[in-house]
N, C-alpha and C positions, 0 to 999 in steps of 0.2 A: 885798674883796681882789682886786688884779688879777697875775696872774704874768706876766709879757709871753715872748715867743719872739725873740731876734737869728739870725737863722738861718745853720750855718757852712759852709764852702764844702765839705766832705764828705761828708756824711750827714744824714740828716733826725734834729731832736736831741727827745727824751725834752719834753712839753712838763708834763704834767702824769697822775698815777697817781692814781686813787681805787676803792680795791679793786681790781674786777677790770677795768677801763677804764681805758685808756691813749690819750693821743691825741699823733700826731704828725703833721709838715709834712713837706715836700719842701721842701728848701733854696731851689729852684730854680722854687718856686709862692708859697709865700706868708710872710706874715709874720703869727703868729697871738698873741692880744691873750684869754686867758682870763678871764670877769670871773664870779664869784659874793659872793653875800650870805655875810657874817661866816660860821664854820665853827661858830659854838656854836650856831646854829639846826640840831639834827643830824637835819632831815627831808628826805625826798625834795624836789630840783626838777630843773627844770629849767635849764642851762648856757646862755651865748649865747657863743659864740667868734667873735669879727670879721676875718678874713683879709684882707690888705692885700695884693694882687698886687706881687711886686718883680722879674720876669721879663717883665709885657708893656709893651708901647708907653706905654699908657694905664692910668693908677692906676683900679684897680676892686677894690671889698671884697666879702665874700659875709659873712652871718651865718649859720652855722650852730649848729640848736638840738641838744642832746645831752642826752638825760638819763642823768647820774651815779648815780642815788639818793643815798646817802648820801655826804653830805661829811663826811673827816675831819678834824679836828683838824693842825693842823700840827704836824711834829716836830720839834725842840727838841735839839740834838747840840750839846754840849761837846767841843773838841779842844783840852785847855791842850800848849800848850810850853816848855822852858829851855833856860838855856844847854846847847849838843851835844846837842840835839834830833835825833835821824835826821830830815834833812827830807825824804827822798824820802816817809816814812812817813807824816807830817804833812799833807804837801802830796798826796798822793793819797787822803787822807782824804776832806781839807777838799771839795778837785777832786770827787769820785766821789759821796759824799752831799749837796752841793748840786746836781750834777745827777739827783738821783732826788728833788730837791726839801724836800731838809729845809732846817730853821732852821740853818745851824752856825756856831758862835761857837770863833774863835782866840783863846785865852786867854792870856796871859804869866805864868808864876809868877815872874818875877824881876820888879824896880822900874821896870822902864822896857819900854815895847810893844818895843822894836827888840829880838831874838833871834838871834843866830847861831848855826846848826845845827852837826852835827859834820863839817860837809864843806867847810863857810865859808860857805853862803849864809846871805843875812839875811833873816830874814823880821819884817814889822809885824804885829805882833798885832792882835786886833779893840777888846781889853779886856784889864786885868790882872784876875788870877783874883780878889781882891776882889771885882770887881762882880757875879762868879757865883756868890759865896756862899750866895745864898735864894733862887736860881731852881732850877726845878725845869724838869729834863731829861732828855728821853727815854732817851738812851743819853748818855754818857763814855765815847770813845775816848781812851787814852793810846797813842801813838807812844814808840817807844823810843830806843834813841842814848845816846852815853856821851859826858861824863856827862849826858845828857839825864833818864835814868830815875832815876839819881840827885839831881836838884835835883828833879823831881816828885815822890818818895820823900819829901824834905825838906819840900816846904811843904803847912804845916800846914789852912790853908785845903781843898787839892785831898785832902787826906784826909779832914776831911769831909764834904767834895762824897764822894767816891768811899765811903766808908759807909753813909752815908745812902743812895746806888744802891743800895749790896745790899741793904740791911735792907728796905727799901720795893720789891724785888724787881722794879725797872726794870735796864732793859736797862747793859750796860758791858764794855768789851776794853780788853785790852794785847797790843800786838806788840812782838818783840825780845827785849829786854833788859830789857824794863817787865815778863812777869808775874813775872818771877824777883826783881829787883831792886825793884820798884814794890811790885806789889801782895802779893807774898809778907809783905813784915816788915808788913801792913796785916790782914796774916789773913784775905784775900779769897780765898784760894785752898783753903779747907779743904773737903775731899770735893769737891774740884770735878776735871773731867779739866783738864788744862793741856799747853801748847804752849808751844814760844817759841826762842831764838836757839838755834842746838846749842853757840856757843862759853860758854852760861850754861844750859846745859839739864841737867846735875849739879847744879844749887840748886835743880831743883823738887823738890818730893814724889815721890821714886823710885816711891812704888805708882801716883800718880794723874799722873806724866809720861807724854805718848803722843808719837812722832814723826810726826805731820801736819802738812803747812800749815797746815790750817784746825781748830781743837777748839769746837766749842758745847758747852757743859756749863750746861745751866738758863740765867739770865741771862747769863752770862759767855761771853765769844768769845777766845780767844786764837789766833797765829800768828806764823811763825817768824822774817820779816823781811823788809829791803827789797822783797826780789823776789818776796814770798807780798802784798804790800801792796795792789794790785788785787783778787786776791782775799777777802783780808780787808775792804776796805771794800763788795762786792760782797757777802759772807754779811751785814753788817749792814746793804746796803739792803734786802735778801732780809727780813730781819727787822722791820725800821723799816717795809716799804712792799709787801712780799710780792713772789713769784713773778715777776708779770710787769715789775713795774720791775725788778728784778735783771736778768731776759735782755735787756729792752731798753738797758741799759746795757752790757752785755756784750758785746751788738753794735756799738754806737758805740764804744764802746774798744776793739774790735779784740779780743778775749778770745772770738770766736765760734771752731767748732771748726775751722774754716778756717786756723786763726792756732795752732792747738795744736802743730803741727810748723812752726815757724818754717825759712824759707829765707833763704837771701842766695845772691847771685848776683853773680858779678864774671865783668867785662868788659874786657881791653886790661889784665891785672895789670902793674902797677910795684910797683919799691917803695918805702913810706912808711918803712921807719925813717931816725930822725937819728943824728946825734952827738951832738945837746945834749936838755935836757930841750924838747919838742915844746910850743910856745908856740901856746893855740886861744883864738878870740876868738870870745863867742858876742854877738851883738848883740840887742837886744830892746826890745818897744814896750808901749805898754797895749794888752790885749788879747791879749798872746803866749799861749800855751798853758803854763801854768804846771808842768805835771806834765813836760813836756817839756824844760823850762828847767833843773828842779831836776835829773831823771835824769842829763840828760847831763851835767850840770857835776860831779853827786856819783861818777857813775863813772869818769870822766876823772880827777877829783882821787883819788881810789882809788889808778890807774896809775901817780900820780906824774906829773900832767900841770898845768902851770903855765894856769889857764883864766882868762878872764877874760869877766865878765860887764858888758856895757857899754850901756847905755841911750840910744836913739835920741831919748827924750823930753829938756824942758829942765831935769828933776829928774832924781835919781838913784831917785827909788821910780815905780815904777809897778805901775798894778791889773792882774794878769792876769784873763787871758779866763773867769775864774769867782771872781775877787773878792779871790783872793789877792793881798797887796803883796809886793813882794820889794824889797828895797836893791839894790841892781846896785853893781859894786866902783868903777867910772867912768860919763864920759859919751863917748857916742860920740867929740866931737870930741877929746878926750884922748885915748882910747884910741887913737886913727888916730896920732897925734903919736910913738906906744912905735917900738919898731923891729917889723918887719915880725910877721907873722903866721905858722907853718907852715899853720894849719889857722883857715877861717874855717865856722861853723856857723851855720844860719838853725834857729831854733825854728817851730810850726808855730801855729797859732793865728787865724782868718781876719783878724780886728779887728787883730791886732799885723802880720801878712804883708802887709794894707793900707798901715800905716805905715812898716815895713821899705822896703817895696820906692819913698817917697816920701822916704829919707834921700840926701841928695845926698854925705854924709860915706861911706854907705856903699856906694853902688854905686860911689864912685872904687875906695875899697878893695876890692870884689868885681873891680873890671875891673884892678888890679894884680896881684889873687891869681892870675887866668887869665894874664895875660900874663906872670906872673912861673913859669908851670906848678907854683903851690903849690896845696894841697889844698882844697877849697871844699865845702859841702854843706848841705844842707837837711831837714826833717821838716816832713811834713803839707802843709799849706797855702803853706808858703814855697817848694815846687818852684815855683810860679809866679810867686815875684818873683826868681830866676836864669833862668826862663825868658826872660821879659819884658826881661831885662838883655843877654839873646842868650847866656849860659853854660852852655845845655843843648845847643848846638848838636852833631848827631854824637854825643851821650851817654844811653846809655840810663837808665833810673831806675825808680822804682818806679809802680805803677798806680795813677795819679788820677783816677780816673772821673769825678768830681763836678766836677773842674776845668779849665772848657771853654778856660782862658784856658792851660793848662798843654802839654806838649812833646807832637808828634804823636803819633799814635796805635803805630805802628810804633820809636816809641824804650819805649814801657814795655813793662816785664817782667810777664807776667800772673802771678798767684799769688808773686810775690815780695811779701817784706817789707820785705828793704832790697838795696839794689844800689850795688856797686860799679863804676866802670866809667873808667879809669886815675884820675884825677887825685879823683873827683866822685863822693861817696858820698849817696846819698836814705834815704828810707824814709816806711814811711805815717805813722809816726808813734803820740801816745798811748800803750798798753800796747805797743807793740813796739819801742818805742824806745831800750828797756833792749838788745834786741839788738843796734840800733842803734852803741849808744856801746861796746859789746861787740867788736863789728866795727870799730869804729876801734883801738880799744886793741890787739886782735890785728895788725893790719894795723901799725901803730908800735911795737910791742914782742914780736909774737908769741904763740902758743894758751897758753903756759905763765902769762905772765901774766896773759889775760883770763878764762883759767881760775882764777886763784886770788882777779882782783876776784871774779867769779860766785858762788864757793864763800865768801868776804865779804857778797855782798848773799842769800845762799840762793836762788842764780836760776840755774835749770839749763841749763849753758852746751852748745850746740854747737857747735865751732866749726868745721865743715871746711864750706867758703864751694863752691857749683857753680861752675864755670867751664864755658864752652859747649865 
């Protein structure tokens, strides 16, 4: 088995967790290559990890030996979806437990892999849930969404996947609308505690309904919704893979306690609202950050924001930056063709921010958006292909430490999350980018309405923005 490392332009990523040993890279040292003997030989060895230097002059590898003791077993995660699947819910699953290194399989319970969520993204599944009939896995996470929870209700297949977990007392959750609507009428919730959406939280079991994010009750996890969705995939790597993978994911997603009291900061305030519905084009490549893609488009489209998703590649699917496929609604060159943009959004993702920032379609349109003084902005990784385009000039943004190629040192905001700053909103990105698209919705329509997407996605809104 070899697991390899692509290393991303922010933080050193999670490479691999066996018990209580975790190993990871600097972005900015090495490229690491883990290789061991099959996992069903369950005795102690010894590791050989081969590091590829991709910072100096001169390619030079190091072999460093490590002993693991015991190698586990790989784990094995089912995450079917249907038609109006919540895909913020889906896609942060999928996102969050393959990077703590499970197996996880996108399943379709409808006839065909292509899925549209309940927000209009599309997402390609891995397999239709047939194929997962007689495999046998670790956890069953169901994502919820209307009617998403209802057509997984419906097929008959994922109920007996989903019985067979209990009775054989492996691991399995529902968030949203799934344990009410899903697993309820399947009798999986009896003496168990449960959680789930409050606008369906009157159909649990009144004795055994609790209001938390997050409920473990024995095998079973449930939580409340979009915006508890980090967290919930987060208790079930805690479970799947123990303690120390969970915090070290917690930290790369920004979910450390640094990040608990969210900031924004604006700078040179204007204002953004329009007259018409606020038309935002978000562009994206293989490789984008996928959790970042779905957020912002699902909350955007929440506001009542006309979004569009448009593909720099010369398909309309392409693989995000942890494997997810998503449809994209155009291709960039069409999309440039629409009438103009209000609002242009860079997702963050190093592998997709590489190819962003090499579309010749979209840096004209980035260099119309500035000279035309309409709104532009970026997450993660892409501050450095508006940088790189000359669009941060004079504009402050968020703090990119990791990115040497990114706006001087003297234009970021230390300990901010996202920044305003007239025209040109940032942020780090990942788990904070809910606040992100939060801050744009308020900024276009005002606190009344980004406060009642929020209270939508169960994601606790602040909204009153620092100004210096």
């Amino acid at each position: 088995m070899i697991a390899s490392l692509s290393p991303t332009l922010t933080e050193p990523r999670l490479i691999s967790s066996m018990g209580s040993v975790s190993a990871t890279v600097s972005p900015s040292l090495y490229s690491i290559s883990l290789i061991h003997s099959p996992a069903k030989q369950r005795k102690s060895r010894n590791l050989k990890l081969r590091a590829s230097s991709t910072s100096l002059s001169t390619e030079t590898t190091k072999d460093i030996i490590i002993d693991v003791g015991l190698v586990p077993i790989s784990k094995k995660v089912l995450v079917p979806i249907g038609y109006g699947t919540e895909e913020i819910e889906a896609v942060v699953l999928v996102n969050v437990l393959r990077r703590a290194g499970a197996e996880v399989t996108l399943a379709s319970v409808e006839q065909k892999l292509e899925v549209q969520g309940s927000s209009g993204t599309k997402l390609l599944a891995d397999v239709l849930i047939s194929k997962c009939a007689e495999q046998v896995f670790d956890l069953v996470a169901l994502p919820g969404g209307m009617p998403g929870a209802v057509r997984l209700r419906d097929c008959g297949v994922l109920e007996k996947i989903m019985k067979r977990q209990a009775e054989e007392n492996r691991l399995y959750g529902a968030i949203s609308m799934a344990p009410a609507i899903t697993l309820l009428p399947w009798g999986l919730l009896t003496r168990k505690k449960t959680t789930g959406h409050p606008a369906f939280f009157g159909k649990l079991p009144t004795f055994w309904a609790v209001k938390t994010n997050i409920q473990v009750s024995g095998e079973l996890t449930t939580s409340r919704g979009p915006g508890t969705s980090f967290l919930f995939a987060l208790s079930l790597a805690n479970q799947l893979f123990g303690e120390t993978t969970a915090k070290s994911l917690e930290e790369l997603l920004l979910l450390r306690d640094g990040y608990q009291n969210p900031k924004t900061e604006e700078f040179n305030s204007i204002d953004w609202s329009l007259n018409h519905t606020p038309r935002v084009l978000m562009p994206v490549a293989n490789g984008s950050e996928e959790v970042e893609v779905v957020i912002i488009a699902d909350v955007l489209r929440r506001a009542k924001v006309d979004v569009t998703v448009a593909s720099v590649e010369r398909s309309l699917r392409i693989t995000a930056s942890q494997g997810t496929k998503i449809v994209t609604d155009k291709l960039i060159g069409e999309a440039s063709e629409s009438s103009s943009y209000d609002l242009i959004l860079l997702p963050g993702g190093r592998a997709g921010s590489e190819r962003l920032q090499k579309s010749k379609v979209l840096k004209k349109l980035l260099k119309e958006q500035q000279e035309s003084g309409r709104i532009y902005g970026a997450t993660n990784s892409s501050s450095s292909v508006l940088h790189k385009h000359g669009l941060l000039k004079e504009k402050r943004t968020t703090v990119y430490v990791s990115d040497k190629d990114g706006p001087a040192n003297d234009q970021m905001i230390e300990g901010a999350e996202v920044v305003i700053d007239g025209n040109v909103v940032t942020s780090l990105g990942l788990a904070t980018v809910t606040n992100f698209s939060l801050a744009i919705v308020s900024k276009l329509f005002g606190h009344g309405r980004a406060r009642s997407v929020s209270e939508g996605l169960v994601h606790e809104y602040r909204g009153n923005m620092k100004a210096p």
